[in-house]
C-alpha positions as a Markdown table, in Angstrom:
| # | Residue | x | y | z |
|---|---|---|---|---|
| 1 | Unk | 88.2 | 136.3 | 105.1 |
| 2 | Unk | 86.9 | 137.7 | 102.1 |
| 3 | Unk | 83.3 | 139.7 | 103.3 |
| 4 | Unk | 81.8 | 138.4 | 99.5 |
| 5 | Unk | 83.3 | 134.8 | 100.7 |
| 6 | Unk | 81.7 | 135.2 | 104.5 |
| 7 | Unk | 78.2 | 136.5 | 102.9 |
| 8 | Unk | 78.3 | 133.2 | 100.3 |
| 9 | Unk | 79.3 | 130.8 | 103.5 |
| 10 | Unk | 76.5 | 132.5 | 105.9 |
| 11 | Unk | 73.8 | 131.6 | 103.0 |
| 12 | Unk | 75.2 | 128.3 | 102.0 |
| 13 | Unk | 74.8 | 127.2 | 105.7 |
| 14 | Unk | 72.2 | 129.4 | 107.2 |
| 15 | Unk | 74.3 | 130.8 | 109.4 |
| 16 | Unk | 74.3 | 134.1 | 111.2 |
| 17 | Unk | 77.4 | 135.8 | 111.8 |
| 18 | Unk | 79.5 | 132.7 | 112.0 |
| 19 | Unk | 82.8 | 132.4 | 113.5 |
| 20 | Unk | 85.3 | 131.2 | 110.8 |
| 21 | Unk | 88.8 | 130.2 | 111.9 |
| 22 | Unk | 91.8 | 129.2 | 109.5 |
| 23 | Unk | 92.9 | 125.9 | 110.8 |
| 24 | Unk | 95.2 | 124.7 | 107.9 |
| 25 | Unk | 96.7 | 126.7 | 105.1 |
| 26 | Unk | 97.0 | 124.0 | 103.0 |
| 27 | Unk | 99.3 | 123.9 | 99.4 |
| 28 | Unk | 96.1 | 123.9 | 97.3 |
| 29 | Unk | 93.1 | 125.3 | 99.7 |
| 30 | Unk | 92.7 | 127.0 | 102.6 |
| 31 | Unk | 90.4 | 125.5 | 105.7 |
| 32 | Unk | 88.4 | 127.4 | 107.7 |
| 33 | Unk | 86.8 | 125.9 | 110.6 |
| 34 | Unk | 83.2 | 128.0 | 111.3 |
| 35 | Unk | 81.4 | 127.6 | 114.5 |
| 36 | Unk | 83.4 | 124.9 | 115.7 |
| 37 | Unk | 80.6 | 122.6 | 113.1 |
| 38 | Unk | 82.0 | 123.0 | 109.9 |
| 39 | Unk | 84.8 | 122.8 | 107.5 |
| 40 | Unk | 85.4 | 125.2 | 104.7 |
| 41 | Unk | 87.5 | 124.5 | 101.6 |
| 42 | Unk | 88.3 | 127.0 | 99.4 |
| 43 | Unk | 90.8 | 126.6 | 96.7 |
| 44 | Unk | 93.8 | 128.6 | 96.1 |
| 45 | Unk | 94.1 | 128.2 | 92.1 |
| 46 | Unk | 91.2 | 127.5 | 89.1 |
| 47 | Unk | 92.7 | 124.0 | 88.3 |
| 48 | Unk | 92.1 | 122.7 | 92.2 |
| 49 | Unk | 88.1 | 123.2 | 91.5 |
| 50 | Unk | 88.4 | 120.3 | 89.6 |
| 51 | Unk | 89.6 | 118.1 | 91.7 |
| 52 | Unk | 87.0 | 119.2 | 94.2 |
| 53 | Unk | 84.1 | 118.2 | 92.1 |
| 54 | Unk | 86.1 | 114.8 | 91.2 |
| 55 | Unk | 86.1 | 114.6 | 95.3 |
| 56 | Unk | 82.8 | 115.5 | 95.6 |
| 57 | Unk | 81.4 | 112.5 | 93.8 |
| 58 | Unk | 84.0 | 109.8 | 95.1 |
| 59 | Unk | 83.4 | 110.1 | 98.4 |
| 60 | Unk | 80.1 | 109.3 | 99.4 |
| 61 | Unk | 80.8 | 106.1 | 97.4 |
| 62 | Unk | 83.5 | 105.8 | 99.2 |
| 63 | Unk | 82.7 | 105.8 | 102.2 |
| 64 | Unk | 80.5 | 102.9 | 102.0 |
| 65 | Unk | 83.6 | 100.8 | 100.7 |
| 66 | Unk | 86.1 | 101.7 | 103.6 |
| 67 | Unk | 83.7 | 101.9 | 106.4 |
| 68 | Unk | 85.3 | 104.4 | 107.8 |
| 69 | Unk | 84.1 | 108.5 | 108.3 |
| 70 | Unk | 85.3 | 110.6 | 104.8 |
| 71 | Unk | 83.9 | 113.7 | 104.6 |
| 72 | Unk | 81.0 | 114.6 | 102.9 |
| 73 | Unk | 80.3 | 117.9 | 100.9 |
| 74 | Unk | 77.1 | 118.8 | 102.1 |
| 75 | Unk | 77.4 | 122.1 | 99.6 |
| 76 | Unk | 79.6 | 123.1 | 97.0 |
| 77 | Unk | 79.4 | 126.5 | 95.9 |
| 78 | Unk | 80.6 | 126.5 | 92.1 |
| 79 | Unk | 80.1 | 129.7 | 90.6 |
| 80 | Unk | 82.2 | 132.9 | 90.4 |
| 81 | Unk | 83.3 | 131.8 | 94.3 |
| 82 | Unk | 83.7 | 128.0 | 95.2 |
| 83 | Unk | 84.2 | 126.3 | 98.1 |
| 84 | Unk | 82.9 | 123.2 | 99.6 |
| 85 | Unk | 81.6 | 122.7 | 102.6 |
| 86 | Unk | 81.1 | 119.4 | 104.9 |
| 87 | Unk | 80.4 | 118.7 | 109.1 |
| 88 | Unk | 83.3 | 118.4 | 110.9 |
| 89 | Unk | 84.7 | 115.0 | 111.7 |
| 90 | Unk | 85.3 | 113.7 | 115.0 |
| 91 | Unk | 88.5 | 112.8 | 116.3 |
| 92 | Unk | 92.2 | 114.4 | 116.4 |
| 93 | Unk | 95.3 | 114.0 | 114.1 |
| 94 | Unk | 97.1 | 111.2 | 114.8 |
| 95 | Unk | 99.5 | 112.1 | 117.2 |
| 96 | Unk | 100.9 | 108.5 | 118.0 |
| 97 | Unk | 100.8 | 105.7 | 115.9 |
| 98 | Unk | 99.8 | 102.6 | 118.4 |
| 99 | Unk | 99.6 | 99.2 | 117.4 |
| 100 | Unk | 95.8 | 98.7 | 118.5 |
| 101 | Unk | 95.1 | 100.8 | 115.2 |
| 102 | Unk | 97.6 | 99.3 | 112.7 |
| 103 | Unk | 95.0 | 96.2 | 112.2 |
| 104 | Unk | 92.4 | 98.9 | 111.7 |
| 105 | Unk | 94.3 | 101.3 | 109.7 |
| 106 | Unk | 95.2 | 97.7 | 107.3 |
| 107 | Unk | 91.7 | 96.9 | 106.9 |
| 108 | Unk | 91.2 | 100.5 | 105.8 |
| 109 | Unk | 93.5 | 100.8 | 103.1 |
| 110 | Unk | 93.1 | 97.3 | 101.8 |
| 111 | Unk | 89.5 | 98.7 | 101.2 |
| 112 | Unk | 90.3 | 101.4 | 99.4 |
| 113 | Unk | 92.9 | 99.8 | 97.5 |
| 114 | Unk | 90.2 | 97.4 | 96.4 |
| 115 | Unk | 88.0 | 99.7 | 95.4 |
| 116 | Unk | 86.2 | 99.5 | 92.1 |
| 117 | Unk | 88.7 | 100.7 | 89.3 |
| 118 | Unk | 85.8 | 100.9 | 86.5 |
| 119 | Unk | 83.8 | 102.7 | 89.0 |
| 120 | Unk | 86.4 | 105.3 | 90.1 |
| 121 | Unk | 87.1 | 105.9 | 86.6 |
| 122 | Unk | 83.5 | 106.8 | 85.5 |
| 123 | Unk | 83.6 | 109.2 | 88.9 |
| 124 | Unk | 86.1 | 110.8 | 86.7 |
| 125 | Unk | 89.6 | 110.2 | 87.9 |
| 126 | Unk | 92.3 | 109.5 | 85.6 |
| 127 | Unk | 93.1 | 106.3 | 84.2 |
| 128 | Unk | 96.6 | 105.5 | 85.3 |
| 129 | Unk | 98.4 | 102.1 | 84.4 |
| 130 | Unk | 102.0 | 100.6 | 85.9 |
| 131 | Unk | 103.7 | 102.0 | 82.4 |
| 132 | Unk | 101.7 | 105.5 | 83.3 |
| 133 | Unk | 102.4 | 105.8 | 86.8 |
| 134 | Unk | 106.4 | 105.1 | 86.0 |
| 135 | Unk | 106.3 | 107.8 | 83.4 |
| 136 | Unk | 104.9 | 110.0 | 86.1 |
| 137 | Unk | 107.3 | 109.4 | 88.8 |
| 138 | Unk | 110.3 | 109.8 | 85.6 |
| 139 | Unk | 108.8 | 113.3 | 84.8 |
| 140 | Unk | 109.1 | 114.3 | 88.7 |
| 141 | Unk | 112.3 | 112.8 | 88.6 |
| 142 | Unk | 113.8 | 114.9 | 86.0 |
| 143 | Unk | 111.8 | 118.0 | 87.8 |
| 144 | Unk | 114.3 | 117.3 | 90.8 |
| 145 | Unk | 117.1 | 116.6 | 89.2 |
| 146 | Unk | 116.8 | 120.2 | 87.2 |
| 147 | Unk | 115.6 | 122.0 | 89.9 |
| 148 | Unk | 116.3 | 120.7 | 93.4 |
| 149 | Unk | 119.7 | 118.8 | 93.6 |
| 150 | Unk | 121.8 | 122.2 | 92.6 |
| 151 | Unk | 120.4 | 123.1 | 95.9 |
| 152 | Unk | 122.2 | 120.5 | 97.7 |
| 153 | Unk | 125.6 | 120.0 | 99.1 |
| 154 | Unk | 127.8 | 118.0 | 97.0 |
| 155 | Unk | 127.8 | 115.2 | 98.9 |
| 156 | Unk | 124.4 | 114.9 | 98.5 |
| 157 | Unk | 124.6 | 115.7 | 95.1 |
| 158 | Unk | 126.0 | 112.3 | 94.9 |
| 159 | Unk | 123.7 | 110.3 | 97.0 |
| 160 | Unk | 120.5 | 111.7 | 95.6 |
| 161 | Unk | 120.7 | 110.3 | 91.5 |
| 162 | Unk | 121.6 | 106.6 | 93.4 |
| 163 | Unk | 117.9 | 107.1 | 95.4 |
| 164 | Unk | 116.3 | 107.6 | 91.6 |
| 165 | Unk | 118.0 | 104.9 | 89.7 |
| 166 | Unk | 117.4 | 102.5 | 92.2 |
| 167 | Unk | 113.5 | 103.3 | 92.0 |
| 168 | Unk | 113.3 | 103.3 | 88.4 |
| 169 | Unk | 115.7 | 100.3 | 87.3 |
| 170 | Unk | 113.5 | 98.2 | 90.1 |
| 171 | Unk | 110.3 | 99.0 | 89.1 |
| 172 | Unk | 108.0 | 96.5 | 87.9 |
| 173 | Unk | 105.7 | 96.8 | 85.5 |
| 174 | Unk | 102.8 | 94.1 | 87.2 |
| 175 | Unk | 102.4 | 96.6 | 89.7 |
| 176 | Unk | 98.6 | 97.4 | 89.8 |
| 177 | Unk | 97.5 | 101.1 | 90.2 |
| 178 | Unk | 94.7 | 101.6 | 92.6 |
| 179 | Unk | 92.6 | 104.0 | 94.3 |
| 180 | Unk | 94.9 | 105.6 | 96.8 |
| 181 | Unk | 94.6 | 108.6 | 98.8 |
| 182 | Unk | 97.9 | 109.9 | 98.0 |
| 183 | Unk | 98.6 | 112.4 | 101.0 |
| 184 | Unk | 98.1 | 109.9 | 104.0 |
| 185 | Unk | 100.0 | 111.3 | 106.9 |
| 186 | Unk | 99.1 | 112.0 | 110.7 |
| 187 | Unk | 97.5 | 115.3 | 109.8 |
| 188 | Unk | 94.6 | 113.4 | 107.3 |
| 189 | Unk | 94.3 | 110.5 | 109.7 |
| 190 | Unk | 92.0 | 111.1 | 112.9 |
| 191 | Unk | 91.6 | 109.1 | 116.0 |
| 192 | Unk | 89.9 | 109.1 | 119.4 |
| 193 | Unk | 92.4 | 106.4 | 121.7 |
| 194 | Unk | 92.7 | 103.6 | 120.2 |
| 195 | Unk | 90.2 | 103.8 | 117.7 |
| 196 | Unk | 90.4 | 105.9 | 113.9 |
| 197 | Unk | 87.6 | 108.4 | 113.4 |
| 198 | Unk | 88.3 | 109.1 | 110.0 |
| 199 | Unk | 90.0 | 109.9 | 107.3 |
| 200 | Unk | 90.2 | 113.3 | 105.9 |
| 201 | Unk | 91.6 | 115.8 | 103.0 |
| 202 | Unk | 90.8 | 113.6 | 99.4 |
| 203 | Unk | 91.9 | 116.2 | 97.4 |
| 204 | Unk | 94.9 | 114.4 | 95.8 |
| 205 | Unk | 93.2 | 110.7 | 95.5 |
| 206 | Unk | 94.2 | 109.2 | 92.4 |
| 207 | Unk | 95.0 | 105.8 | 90.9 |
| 208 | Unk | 98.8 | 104.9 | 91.7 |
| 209 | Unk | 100.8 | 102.6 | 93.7 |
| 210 | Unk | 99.4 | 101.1 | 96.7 |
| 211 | Unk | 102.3 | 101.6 | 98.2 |
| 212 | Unk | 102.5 | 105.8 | 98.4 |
| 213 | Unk | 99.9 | 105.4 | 101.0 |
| 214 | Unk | 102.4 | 103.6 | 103.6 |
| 215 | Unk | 105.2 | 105.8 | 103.0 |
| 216 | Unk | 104.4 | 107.4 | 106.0 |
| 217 | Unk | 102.9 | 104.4 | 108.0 |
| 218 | Unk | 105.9 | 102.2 | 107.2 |
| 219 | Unk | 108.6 | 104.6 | 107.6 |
| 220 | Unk | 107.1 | 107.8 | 110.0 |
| 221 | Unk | 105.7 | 105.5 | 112.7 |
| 222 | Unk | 107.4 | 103.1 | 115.4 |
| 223 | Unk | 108.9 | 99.5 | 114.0 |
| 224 | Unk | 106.3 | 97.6 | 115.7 |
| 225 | Unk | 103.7 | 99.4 | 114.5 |
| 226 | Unk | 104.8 | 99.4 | 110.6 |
| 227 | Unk | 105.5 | 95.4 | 111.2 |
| 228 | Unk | 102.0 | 95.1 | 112.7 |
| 229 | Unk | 100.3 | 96.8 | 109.6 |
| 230 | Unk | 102.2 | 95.7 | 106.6 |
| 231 | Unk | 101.2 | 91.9 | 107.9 |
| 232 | Unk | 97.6 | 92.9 | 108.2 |
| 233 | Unk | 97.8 | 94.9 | 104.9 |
| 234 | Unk | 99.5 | 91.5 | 103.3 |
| 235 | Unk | 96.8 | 89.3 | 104.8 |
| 236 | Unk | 94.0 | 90.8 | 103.0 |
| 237 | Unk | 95.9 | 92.2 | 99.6 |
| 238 | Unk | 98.4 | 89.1 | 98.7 |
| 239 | Unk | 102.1 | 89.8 | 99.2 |
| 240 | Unk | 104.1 | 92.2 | 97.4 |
| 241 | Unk | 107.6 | 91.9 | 98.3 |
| 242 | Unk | 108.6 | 95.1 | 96.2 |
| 243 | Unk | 106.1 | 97.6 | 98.2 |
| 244 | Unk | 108.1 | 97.9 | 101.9 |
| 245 | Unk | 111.0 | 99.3 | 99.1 |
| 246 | Unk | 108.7 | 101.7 | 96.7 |
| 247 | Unk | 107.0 | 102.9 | 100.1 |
| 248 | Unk | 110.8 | 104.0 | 101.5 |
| 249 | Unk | 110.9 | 105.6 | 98.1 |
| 250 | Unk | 108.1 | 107.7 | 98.3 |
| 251 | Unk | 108.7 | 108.7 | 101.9 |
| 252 | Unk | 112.3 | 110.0 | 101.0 |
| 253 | Unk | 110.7 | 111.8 | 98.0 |
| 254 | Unk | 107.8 | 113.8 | 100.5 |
| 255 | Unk | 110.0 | 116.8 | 101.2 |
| 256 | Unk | 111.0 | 117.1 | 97.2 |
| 257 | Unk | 107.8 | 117.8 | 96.1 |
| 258 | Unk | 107.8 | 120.8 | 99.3 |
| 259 | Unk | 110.9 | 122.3 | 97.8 |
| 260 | Unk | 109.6 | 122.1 | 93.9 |
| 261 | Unk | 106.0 | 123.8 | 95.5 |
| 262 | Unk | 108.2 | 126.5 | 97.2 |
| 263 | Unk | 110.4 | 127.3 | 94.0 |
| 264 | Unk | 107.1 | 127.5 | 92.0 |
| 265 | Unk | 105.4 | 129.6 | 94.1 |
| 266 | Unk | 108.0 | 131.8 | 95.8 |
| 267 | Unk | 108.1 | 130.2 | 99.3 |
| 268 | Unk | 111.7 | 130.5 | 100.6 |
| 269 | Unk | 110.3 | 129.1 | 104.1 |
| 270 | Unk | 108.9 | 125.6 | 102.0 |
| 271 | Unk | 112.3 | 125.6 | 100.5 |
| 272 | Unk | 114.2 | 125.6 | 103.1 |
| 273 | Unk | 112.0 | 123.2 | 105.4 |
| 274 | Unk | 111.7 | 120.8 | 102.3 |
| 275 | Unk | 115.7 | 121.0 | 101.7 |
| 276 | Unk | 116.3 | 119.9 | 106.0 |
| 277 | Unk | 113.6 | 117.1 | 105.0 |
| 278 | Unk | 115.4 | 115.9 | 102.0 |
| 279 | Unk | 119.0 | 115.8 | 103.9 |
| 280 | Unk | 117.2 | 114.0 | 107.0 |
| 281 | Unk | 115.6 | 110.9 | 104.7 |
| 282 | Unk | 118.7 | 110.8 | 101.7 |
| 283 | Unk | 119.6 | 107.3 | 101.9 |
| 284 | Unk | 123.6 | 106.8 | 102.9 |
């Protein structure tokens, strides 16, 4: 770690000598663990500070809507270094999706999908509509097709434009764009048995479909389990026959956006993990 970085953190938390450990190295931050009490942030690029300070003021209003531990930056160091700093949660990643949490994990997203629009927009996120969030998703498209399917064999070459055009020929334009997390997988999602702990790593929150956040816990987790918590998630949001689709979408689109981050920033090991998840979630 950087000593000017160590001597800011030791200040910040009036610390003495503090042991700092790297638990994640994350696309946009790295995470330091220090003295087994805190988690460290610290961005990787200029343009993820903003998104930190966006992060810093949705979630302690946030975490009065979903009832459920979100961090909380107890400091944020924005000056010539930044990094933001928050008291470790308790809990592991979840490891095993069982279906004593999928009621839990329901109530939990149908609370942050209802979360004030007016009032995440004045906590400065981006106003997204069904039109802008379809323009988005084109733009990433095109990304892909440019970039990523000359890496692929032509077979799949084939298969992957059929993947697109079904997304954006289906899409429909009532959809309404909420507060989602946007990055909710095992490693953000923490547990103790059968009970969540938390919900960690906001750093990509936006207003978007609903139906990103269950790519992974409709088509990453056990049948039962995904059965069990799309009819809880129904029960509380209204049905939305479209979203078990769009969510399949956005699951077979994860490792995409890991080969476009390895291309851009010289990663031939993202690349290549990103290109074995592609070929594992193409449809047939």
């Amino acid at each position: 770690m950087d000593e000017e970085l160590r001597r800011r953190i030791e200040a910040r938390l009036a610390l003495d000598a503090p042991t700092a450990v790297e638990i994640e190295e994350g696309w946009d931050s790295s995470v330091l663990e220090v003295d087994g009490e805190w988690i460290v942030r610290v961005p990787r690029r200029a343009d993820v500070r903003e998104s930190m300070r966006v992060e810093a003021r949705l979630l302690p209003e946030l975490g009065a809507v979903v009832r459920l531990p979100v961090p909380r930056f107890e400091f944020v160091e924005d000056s010539d270094v930044f990094f933001v700093a928050y008291r470790k949660l308790p809990g592991e990643p979840l490891a095993e999706a069982s279906p004593p949490l999928a009621a839990e994990l329901a109530a939990f997203l149908a609370a942050l999908h209802g979360f004030p629009r007016e009032r995440a927009l004045r906590l400065g996120l981006e106003d997204v509509d069904a039109l802008g969030w379809l323009n988005r998703q084109g733009r990433l498209i095109e990304r892909c097709a440019v970039e990523v399917v000359p890496l692929l064999a032509e077979d799949e070459r084939l298969r992957a434009p059929s993947m697109f055009d079904r997304f954006l020929s289906s899409w429909d334009g009532s959809v309404e764009t909420v507060l989602v997390h946007a990055d909710l997988g095992p490693a953000h999602i923490l547990h103790s048995g059968s009970s969540l702990t938390g919900v960690i790593d906001w750093s990509d929150a936006c207003l978007g479909d609903p139906a990103l956040d269950l790519a992974w816990l409709l088509n990453g987790t056990p049948r039962r389990f995904a059965r069990l918590l799309l009819e809880a998630y129904a029960s509380k949001r209204g049905a939305d026959a479209n979203l078990p689709e769009r969510a399949l979408f956005y699951h077979r689109l994860g490792p995409w956006h890991e080969v476009l981050f390895g291309i851009k920033h010289e990663r031939p090991d993202l690349i290549e993990s990103g290109l074995a998840g592609i070929r594992a979630r193409l449809p047939e």
